[in-house]
C-alpha positions as CSV (number, residue, x, y, z in Angstrom):
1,X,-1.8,-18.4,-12.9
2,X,-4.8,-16.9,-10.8
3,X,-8.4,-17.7,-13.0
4,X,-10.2,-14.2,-12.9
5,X,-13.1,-14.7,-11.0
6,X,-16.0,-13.9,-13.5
7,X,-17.7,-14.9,-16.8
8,X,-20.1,-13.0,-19.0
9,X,-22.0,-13.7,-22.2
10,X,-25.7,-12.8,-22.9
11,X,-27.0,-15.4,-21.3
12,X,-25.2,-16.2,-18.0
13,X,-23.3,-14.8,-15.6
14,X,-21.0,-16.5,-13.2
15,X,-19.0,-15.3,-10.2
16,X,-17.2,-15.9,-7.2
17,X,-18.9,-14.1,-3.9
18,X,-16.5,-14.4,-0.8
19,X,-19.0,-13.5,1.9
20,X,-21.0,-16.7,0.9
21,X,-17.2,-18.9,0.1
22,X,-20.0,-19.7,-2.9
23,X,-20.2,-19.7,-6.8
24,X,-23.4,-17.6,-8.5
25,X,-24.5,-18.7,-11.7
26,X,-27.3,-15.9,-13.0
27,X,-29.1,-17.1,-16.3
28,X,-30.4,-14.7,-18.2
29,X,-31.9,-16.6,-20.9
30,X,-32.5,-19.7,-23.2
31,X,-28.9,-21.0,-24.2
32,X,-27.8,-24.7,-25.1
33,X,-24.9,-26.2,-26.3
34,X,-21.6,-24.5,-25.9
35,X,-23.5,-21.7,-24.2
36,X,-24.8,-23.7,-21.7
37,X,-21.7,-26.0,-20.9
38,X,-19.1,-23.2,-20.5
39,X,-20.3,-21.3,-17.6
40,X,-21.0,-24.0,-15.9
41,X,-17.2,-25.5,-16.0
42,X,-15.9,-22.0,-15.4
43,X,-18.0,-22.2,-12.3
44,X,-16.5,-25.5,-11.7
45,X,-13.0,-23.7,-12.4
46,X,-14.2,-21.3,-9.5
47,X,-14.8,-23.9,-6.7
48,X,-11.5,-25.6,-7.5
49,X,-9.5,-22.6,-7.6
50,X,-11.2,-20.8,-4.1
51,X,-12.0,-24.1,-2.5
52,X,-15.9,-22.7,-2.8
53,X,-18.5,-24.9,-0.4
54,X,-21.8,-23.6,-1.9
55,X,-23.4,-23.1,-6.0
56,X,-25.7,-20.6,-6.2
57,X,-28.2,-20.1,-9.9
58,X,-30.2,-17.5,-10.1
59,X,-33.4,-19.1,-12.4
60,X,-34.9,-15.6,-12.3
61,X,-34.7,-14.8,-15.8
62,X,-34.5,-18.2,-17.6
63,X,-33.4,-21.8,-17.3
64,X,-34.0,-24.7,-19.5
65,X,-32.3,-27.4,-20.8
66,X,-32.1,-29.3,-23.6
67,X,-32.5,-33.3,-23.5
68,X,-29.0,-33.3,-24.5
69,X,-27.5,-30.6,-22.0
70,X,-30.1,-32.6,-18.9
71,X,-28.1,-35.5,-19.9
72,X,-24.4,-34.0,-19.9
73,X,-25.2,-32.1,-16.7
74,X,-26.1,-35.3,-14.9
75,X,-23.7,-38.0,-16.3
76,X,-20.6,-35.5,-16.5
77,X,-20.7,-32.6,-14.9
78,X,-22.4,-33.4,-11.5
79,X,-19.7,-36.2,-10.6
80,X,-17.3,-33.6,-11.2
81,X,-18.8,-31.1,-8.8
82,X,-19.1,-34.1,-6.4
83,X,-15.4,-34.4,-6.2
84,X,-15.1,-30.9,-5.7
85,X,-15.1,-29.1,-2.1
86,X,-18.8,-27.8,-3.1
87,X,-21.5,-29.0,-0.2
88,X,-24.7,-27.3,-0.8
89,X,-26.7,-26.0,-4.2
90,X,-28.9,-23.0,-3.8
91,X,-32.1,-22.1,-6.8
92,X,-32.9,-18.7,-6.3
93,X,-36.6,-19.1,-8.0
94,X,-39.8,-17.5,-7.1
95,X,-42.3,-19.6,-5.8
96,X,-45.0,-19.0,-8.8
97,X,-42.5,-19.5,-11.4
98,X,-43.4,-21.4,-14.4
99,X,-39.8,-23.6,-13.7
100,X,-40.7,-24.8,-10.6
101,X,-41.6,-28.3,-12.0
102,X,-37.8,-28.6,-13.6
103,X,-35.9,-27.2,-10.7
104,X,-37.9,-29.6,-8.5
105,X,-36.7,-32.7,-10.4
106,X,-32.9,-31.5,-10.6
107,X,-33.8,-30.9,-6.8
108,X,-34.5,-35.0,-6.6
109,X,-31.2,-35.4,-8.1
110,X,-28.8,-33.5,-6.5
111,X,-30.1,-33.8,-3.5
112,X,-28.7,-37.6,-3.2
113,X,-24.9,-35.4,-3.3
114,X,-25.8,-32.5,-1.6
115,X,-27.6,-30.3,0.3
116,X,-30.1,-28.3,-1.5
117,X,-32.2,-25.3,-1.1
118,X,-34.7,-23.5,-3.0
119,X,-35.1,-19.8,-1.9
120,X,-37.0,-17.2,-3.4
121,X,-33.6,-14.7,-2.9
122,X,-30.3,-15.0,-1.7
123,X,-31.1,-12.7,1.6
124,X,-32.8,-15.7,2.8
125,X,-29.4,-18.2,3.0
126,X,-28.2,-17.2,6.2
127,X,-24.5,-18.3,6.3
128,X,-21.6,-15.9,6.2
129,X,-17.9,-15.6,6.0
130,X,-16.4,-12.8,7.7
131,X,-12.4,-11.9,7.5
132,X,-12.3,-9.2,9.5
133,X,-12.6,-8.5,13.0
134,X,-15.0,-5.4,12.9
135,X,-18.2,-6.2,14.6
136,X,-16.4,-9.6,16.0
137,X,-18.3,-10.0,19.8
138,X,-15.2,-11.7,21.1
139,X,-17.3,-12.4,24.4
140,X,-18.9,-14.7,21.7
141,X,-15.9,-15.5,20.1
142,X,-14.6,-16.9,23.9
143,X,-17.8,-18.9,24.3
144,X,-17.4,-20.9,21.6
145,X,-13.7,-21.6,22.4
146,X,-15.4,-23.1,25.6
147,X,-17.8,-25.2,24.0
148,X,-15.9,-26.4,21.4
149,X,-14.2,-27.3,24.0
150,X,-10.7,-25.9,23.9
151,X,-10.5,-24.2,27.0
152,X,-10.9,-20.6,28.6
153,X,-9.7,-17.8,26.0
154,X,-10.2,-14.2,27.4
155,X,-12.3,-12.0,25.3
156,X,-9.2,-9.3,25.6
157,X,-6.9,-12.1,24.8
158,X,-8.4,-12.9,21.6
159,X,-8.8,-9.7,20.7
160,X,-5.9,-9.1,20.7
161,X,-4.0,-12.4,19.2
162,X,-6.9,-11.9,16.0
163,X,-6.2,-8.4,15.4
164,X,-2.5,-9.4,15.4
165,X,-3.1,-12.3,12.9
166,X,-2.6,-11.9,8.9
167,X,-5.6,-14.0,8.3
168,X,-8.7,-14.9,10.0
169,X,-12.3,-16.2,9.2
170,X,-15.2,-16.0,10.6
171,X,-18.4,-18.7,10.2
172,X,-22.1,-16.9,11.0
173,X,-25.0,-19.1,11.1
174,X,-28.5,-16.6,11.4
175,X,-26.2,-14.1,12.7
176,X,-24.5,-16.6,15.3
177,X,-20.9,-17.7,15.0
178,X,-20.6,-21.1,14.5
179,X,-16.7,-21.5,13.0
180,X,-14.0,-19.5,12.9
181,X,-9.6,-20.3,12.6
182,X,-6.9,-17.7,12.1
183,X,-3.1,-17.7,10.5
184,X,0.0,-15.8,11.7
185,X,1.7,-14.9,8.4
186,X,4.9,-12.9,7.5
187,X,3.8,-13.0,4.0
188,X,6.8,-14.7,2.5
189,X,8.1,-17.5,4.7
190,X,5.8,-19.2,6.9
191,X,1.9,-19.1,8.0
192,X,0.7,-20.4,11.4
193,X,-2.9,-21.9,11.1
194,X,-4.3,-22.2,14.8
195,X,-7.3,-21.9,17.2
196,X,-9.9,-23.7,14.6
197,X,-13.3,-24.2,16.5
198,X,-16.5,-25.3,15.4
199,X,-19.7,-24.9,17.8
200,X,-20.3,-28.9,18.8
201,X,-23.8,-28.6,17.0
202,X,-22.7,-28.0,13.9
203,X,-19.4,-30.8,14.2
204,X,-19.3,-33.5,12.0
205,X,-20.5,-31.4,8.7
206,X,-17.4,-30.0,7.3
207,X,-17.1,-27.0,8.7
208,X,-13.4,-27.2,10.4
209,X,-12.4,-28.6,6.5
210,X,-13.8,-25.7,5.6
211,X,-12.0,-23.3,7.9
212,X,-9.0,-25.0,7.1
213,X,-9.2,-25.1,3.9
214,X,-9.7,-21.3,4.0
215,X,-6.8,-20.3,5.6
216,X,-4.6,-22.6,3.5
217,X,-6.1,-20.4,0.7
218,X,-5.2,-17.2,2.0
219,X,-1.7,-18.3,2.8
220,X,-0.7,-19.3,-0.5
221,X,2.8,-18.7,-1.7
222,X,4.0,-18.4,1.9
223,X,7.1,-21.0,1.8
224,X,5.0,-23.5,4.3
225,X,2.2,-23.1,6.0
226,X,2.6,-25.2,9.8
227,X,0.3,-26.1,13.0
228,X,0.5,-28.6,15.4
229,X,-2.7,-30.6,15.7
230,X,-3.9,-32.4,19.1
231,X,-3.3,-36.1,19.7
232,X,-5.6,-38.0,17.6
233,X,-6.5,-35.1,15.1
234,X,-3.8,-36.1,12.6
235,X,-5.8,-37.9,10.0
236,X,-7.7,-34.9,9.6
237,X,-5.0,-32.7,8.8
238,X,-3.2,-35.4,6.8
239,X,-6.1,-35.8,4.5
240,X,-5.8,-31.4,3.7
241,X,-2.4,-31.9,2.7
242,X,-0.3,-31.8,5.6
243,X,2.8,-34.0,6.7
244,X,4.4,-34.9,10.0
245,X,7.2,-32.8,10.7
246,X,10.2,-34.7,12.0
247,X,12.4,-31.6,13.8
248,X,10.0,-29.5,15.3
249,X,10.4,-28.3,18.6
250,X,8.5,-26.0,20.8
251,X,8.6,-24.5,24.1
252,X,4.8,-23.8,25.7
253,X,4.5,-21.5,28.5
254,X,3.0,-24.1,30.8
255,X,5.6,-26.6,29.6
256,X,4.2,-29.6,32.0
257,X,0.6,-29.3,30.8
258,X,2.1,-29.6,27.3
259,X,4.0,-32.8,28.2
260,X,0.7,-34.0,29.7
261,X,-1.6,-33.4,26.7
262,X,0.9,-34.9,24.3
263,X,1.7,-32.3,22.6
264,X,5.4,-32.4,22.9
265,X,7.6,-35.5,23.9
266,X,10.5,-35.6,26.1
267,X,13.5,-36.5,24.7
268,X,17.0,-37.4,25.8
269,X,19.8,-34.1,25.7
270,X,21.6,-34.8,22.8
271,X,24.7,-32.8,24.4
């Protein structure tokens, strides 16, 4: 069953925001106990169930802890976040506030997991998720295809191919695309994952994972979700979820080039 994506009480609030893939955690006053330790495993409940990369907590009206909640947060409920897919923390706190001090030291901690920010408001955190292609430059969009590298892709060409694809996502760093994947879907049967690219400067920090791990949320319930993975790339897909498929066959356009990349074997006719 689908976990609603919000929790209320008078002294938190905590949501799931798609356009940051994040979790945001807004105290709004003194709590401990129960209080305290609820929202914070809802939020947990959040990143599990939307595959969420970034926590965001708004300290702006109040958060303190208790010795005894300091200690729980620490010995039980920061490993759990660390097996979790969440990547950064963000503290939302302005910089004359009297919390400084204890944010600071939670900093220290989590810092040795993840990577942490302190911002004075969420305008400044400058990553994005986009799912639609309005305002898509797909000149960009081609670009990065190069550098990535996986070859020349006409702006036209992707165009059209995204705004014929079920699901696609879009990665913006300071305004510049630095990820994006999409999924041909039917909506029952089967979803298509394909043309994942990460800029190479950004490589190597989890952001195809990420993409991925998108796209396999927005297919859900689709009978199987395929994609065929260039020689090599295997483990990476393995460790998502994915198996080798024994039968599948394909037939590119530019067959040969296909042979010659490995992507498809030759085998004997079985008439």
């Amino acid at each position: 069953m689908k976990l609603k994506n919000i929790y209320q009480t008078q002294f938190c609030k905590v949501e799931y925001l798609k356009e940051y893939n994040g979790v945001f955690c807004i105290w709004q006053g003194f709590c401990q106990g129960d209080e305290y330790k609820k929202p914070l495993e809802f939020g947990l409940k959040l990143l599990e169930e939307y595959s969420a990369d970034t926590w965001i907590t708004d300290t702006a009206k109040g958060f303190e802890n208790t010795t005894e909640d300091t200690t729980w947060l620490i010995e039980e409920f920061i490993p759990k976040v660390q097996k979790s897919s969440c990547e950064r923390i963000i503290f939302l706190i302005d910089k004359q506030s009297p919390l400084q001090d204890e944010i600071k030291a939670q900093e220290k901690i989590l810092s040795q997991y993840f990577e942490v920010q302190l911002l004075s408001k969420l305008s400044e955190y400058e990553r994005r998720w986009k799912y639609e292609i309005d305002d898509v430059d797909f000149h960009e969009l081609s670009y990065l295809y190069k550098i990535a590298p996986l070859g020349e892709k006409k702006p036209d060409d992707l165009k059209t191919v995204f705004s014929n694809s079920r699901y696609k996502c879009f990665l913006y760093e300071n305004g510049m695309l630095i990820a994006v994947g999409r999924a041909l879907a039917d909506g029952i049967d089967a979803s298509y994952i394909c043309d994942v690219a990460v800029d190479p400067e950004y490589q190597g920090k989890g952001l195809g994972k990420a993409v991925v791990n998108k796209l396999l949320k927005l297919s859900e319930g689709h009978k199987k979700i395929i994609l065929y993975a260039y020689p090599g790339k295997e483990p990476f897909y393995t460790r998502l979820g994915f198996a080798k498929m024994n039968t599948a066959m394909a037939i590119f356009k530019d067959q040969e080039q296909a042979f010659e990349w490995g992507l498809v074997s030759r085998v004997e006719d079985l008439d």
